[in-house]
MINULUM-149124 format. One line per 4 residues: number of its first residue (from 1); their letters; for each residue x, y, z of N, C-alpha, C. Coordinates in pm, whole numbers, m for minus. Layout:
N
NUM = A = X Y Z X Y Z X Y Z; ...
This chain:
151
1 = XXXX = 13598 27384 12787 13644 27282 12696 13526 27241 12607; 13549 27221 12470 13442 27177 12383 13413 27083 12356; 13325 27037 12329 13273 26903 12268 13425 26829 12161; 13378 26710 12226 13482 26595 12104 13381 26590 11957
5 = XXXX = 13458 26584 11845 13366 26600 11726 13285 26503 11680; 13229 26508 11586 13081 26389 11555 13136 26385 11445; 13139 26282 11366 13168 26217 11228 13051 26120 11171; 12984 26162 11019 12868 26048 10995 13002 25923 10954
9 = XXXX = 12984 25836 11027 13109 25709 11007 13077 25646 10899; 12939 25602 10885 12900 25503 10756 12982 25571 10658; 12917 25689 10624 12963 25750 10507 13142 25745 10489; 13197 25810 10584 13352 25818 10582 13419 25669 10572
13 = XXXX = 13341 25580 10645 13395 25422 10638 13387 25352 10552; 13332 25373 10378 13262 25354 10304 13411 25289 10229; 13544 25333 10209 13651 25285 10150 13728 25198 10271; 13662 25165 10374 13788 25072 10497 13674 24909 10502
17 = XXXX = 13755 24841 10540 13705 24713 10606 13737 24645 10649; 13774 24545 10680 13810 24450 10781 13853 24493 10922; 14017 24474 10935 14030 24525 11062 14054 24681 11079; 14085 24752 10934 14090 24904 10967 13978 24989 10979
21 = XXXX = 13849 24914 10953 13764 24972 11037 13739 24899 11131; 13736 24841 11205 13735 24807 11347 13843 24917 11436; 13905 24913 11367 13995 24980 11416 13959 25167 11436; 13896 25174 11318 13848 25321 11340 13741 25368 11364
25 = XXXX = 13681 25228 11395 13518 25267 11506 13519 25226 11626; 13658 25153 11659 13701 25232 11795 13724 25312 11847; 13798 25420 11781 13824 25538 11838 13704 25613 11849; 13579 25559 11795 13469 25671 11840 13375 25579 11937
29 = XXXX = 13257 25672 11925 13154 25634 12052 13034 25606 11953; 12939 25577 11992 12778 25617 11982 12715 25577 12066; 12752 25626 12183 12639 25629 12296 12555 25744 12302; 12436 25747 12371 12376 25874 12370 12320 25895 12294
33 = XXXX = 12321 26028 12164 12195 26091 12091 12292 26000 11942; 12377 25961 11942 12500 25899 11827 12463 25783 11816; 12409 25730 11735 12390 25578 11677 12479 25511 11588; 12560 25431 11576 12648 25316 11473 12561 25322 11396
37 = XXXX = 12445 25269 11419 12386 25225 11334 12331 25333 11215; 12270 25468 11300 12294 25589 11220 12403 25631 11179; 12514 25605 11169 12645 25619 11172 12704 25746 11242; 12620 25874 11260 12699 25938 11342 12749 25895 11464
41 = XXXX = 12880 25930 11478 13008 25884 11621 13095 25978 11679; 13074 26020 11795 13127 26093 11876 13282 26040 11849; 13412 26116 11875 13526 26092 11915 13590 26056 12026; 13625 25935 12090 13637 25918 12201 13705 25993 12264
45 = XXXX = 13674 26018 12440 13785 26163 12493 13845 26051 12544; 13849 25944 12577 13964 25890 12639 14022 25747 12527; 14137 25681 12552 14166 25567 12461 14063 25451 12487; 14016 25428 12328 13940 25286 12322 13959 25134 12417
49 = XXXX = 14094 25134 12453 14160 25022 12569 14257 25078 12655; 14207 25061 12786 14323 25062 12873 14421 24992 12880; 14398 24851 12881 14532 24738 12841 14501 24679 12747; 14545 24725 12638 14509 24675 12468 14554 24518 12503
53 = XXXX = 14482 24418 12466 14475 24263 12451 14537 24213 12312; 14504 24285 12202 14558 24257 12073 14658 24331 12015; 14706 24309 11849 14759 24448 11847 14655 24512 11753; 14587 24455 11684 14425 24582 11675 14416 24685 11808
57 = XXXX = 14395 24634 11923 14383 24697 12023 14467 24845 12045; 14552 24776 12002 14700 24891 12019 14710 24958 11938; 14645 24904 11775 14644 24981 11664 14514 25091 11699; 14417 25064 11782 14323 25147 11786 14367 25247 11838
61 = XXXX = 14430 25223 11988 14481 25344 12074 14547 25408 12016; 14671 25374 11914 14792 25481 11841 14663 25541 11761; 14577 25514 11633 14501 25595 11596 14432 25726 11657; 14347 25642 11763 14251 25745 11841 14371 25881 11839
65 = XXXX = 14480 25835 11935 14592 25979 11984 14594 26052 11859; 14628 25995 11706 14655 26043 11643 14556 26155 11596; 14461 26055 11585 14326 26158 11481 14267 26264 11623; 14294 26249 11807 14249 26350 11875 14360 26446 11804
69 = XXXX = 14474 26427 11805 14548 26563 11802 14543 26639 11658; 14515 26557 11586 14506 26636 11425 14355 26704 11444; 14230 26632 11542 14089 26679 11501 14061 26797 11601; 14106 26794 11715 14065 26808 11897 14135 26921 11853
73 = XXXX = 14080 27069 11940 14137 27217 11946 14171 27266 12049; 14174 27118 12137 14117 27185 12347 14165 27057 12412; 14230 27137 12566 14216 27022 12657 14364 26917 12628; 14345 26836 12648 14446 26766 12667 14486 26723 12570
77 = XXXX = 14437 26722 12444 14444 26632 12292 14531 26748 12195; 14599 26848 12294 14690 26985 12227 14851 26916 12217; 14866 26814 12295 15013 26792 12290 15042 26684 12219; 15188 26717 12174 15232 26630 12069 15227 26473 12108
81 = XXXX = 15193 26435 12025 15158 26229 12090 15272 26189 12033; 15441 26200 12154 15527 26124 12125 15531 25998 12187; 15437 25958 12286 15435 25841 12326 15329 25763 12276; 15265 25796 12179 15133 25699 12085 15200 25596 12073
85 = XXXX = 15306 25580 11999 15376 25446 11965 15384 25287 12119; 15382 25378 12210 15393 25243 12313 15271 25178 12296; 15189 25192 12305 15075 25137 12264 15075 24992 12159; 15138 25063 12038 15151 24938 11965 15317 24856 12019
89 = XXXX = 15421 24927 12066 15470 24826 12101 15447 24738 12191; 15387 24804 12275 15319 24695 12416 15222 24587 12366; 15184 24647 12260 15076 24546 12191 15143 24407 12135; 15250 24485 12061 15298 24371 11969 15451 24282 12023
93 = XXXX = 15463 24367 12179 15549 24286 12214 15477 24135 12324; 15342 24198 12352 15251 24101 12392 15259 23974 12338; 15225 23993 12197 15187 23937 12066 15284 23806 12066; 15432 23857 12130 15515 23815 12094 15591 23748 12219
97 = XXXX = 15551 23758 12330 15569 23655 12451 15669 23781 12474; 15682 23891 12471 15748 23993 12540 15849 24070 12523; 15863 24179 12545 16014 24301 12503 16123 24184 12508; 16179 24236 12397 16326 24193 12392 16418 24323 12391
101 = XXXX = 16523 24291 12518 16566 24453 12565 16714 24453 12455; 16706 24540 12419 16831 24608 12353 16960 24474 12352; 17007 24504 12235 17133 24382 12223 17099 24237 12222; 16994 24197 12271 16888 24066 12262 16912 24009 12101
105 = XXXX = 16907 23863 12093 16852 23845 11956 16708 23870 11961; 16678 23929 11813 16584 23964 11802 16495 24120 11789; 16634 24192 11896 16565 24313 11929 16535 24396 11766; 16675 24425 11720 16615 24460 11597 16498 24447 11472
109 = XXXX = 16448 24330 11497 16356 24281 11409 16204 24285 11512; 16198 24307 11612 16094 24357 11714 16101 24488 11660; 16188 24574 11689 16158 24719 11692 16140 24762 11524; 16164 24668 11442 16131 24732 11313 15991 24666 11278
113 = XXXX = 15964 24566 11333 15766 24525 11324 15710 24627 11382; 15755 24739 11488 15688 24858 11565 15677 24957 11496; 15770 24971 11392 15839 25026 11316 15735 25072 11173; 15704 24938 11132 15645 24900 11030 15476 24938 11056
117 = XXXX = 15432 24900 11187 15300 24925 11262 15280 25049 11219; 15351 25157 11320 15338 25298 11317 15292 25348 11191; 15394 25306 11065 15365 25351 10959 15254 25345 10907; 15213 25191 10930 15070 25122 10871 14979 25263 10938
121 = XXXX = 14959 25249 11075 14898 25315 11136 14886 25493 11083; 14938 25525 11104 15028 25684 11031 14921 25695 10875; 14953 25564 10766 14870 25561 10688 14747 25581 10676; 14684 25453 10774 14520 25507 10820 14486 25579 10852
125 = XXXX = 14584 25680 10982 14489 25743 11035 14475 25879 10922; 14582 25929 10809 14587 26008 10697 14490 25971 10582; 14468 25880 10548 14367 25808 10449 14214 25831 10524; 14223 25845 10646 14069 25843 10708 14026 26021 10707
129 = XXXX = 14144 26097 10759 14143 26225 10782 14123 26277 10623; 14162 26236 10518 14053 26269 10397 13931 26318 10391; 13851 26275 10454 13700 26297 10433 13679 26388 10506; 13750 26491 10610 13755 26549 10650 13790 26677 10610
133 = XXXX = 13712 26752 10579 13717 26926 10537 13881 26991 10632; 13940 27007 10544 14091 27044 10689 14046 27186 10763; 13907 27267 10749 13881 27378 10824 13815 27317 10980; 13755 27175 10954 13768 27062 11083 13829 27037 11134
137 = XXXX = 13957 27031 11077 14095 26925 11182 14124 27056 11248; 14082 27093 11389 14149 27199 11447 14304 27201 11518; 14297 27093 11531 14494 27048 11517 14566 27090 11418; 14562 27017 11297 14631 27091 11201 14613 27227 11200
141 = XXXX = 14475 27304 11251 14470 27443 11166 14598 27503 11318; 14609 27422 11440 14661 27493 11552 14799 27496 11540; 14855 27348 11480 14986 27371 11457 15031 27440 11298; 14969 27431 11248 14969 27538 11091 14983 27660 11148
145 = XXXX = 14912 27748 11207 14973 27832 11270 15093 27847 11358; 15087 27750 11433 15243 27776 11528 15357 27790 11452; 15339 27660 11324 15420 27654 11254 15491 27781 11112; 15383 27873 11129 15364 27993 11107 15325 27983 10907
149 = XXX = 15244 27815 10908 15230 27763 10737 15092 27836 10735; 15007 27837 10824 14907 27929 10790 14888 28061 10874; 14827 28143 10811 14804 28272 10911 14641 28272 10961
């Protein structure tokens, strides 16, 4: 299994601020030979929170899944992230004193704030993957092939 990838962050973070970069210097590291402060940042191999507290928190974890499986070529970061989304709903049903189950008032307008998240999210993590050469994203180049869009 190979190394998780290194990104100079300053540089790539140069168009985000407030909470969407917080948000996307969670998903990496700089421990070790990787400095923040130098901006190079490892990719985290596991999610930034185990029990996301916020929904930043949750927004971090749906990112991280996202950008391992578009960046990551190996290992566990190969399968499709149909469960990224719990993350932010767990987050934002937190947020919200708790799931409201199906037929509930309310439920509809819960599941379309999850709704609305994803997208936000979906956005960033595509706006960040920019700065990224796509002969890098070894996800895309893995499902471009499956998908039989590249040879």
């Amino acid at each position: 299994m190979g190394a998780m990838p290194v990104y100079p962050m300053n540089q790539y973070l140069a168009d985000f601020d407030g909470s969407e970069e917080r948000i996307l210097r969670a998903c990496f590291t700089g421990r070790g030979r990787f400095s923040k402060q130098g901006g190079n940042m490892r990719l985290r191999s596991s999610k930034p929170f185990n029990r996301p507290e916020s929904i930043e928190h949750g927004c971090a974890n749906y990112v991280w899944r996202m950008l391992c499986f578009d960046l990551v070529g190996h290992g566990k970061h190969v399968c499709m992230p149909v469960c990224a989304d719990f993350d932010l709903e767990d987050a934002i049903n937190d947020d919200e004193g708790g799931r409201i189950r199906h037929g509930n008032p309310g439920y509809e307008e819960q599941r379309e704030r999850v709704r609305n998240m994803r997208d936000a999210m979906d956005d960033l993590t595509k706006r960040f993957e920019r700065n990224i050469p796509v002969e890098q994203q070894a996800g895309v180049i893995r499902w471009g092939r499956a998908l039989g869009m590249l040879s």
